[in-house]
N, C-alpha and C positions, 0 to 999 in steps of 0.2 A: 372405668379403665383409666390409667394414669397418662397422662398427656406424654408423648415422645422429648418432650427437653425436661421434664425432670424426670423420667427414666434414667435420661443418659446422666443427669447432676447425680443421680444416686447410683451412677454404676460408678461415675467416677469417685465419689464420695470413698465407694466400698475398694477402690483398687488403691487409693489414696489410703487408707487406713491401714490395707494391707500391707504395703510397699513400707509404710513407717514399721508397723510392727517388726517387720522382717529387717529393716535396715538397724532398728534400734536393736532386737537379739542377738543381731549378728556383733555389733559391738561391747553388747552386754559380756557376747562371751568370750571376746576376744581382751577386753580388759577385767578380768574378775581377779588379777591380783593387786589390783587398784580402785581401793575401795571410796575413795574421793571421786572418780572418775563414775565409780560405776555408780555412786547414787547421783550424779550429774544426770549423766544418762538414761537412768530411771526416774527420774522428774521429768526429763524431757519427752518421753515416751507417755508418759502422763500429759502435759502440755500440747505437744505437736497434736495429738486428734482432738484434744477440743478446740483448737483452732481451726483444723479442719471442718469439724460437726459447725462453729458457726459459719466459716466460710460459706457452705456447703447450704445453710439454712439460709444465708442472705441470698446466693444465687435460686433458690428455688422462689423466696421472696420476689425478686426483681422478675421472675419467668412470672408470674400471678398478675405482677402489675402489669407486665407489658401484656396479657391476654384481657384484660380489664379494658388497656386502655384503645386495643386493636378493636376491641369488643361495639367501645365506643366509639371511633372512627367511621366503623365497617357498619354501626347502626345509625348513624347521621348521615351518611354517605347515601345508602340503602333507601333514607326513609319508610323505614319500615314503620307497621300502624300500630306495634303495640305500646304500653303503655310507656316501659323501661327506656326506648327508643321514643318517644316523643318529649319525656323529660329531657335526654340526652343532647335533642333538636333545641328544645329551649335554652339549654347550656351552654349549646355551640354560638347558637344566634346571637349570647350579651358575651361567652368568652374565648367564642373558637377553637383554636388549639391548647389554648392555656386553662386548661381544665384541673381543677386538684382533685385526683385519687378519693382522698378519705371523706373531705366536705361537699365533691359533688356528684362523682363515679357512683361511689358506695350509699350515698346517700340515697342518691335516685334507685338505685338498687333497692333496700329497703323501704322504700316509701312506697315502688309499685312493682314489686312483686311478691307473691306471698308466698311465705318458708323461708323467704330468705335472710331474715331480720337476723335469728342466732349465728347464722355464719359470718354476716357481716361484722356484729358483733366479736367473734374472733379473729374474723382479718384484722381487724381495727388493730386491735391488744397486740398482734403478732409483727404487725407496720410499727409500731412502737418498739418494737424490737429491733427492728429494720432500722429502723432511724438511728436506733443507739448504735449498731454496729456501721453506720455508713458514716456517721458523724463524729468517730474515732474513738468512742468509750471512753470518754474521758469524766464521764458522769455515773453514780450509781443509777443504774432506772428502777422505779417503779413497776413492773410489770404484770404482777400480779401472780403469775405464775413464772415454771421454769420452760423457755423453750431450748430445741436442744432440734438437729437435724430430724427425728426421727417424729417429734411433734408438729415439723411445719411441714415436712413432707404429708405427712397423713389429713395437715388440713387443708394443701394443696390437692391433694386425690380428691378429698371429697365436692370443695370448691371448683373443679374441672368438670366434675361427674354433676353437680347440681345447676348448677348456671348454663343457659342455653346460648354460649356465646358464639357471637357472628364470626367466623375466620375469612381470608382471604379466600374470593375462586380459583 
């Protein structure tokens, strides 16, 4: 079951897509004797939702890391005795708050728990992602694949549904 904050990034996502559609037809058809205008506007109805879809993808991004990183807090805090949480303690103790996501978060993740290795491995690629769009695109990436809202949402569901992570009481 999907977590309540990218429910709601994906209801908005879908009323966001809507709203353009509708707003771009409407003007489609109010300018159709102006045929400059109207493939203006048909590019842009093209344009506006894939900004949206990555908008949309980076915020479900940022909802992942911040359950990652509450995850680690609330298991250092806890001291709890399993393995994930004892690496996490060791992480805390040389860097406290200042912990990175991909080389210590994810790490520790796949180093002591098992199953978990392939997802990490597509978090990883999909943080790559992440980066590109938070740090203004102004590079081609490398990414190996395409991601698109519909791809980081479904590895968000699954990444929710497989990690047993610590929330606030």
């Amino acid at each position: 079951m999907a977590d309540a904050a990218i429910v709601e990034i994906a209801e908005y996502h879908d009323d966001v897509l809507s709203s353009l559609k509708l707003f771009f037809s409407e003007k489609l058809r109010v300018l159709t004797a102006d045929f400059r205008n109207r493939d203006a506007i048909a590019n842009l109805l093209t344009l506006r939702p894939q900004e949206t879809d990555q908008r949309s993808a980076f915020f479900i991004l940022a909802s992942l890391e911040a359950a990652f990183r509450i995850d680690y807090e609330r298991r250092c805090q806890k001291r709890m005795k399993d393995d994930v949480s004892r690496a996490f303690r060791a992480i805390y103790n040389s860097r406290k708050s200042r912990v990175s996501l991909d080389d210590d978060i994810f790490e520790a993740w796949r180093k002591n728990s098992t199953g978990s290795g392939p997802l990490i491995g597509e978090l990883r690629a999909a943080f790559k992602f992440r980066h590109w769009l938070a740090h203004g695109r102004y590079w081609e990436p490398k990414l190996g694949r395409k991601y698109d809202f519909n791809s980081v949402y479904s590895l968000a569901d699954a990444v929710l549904n497989a990690f047993p992570f610590q929330t606030f009481d």
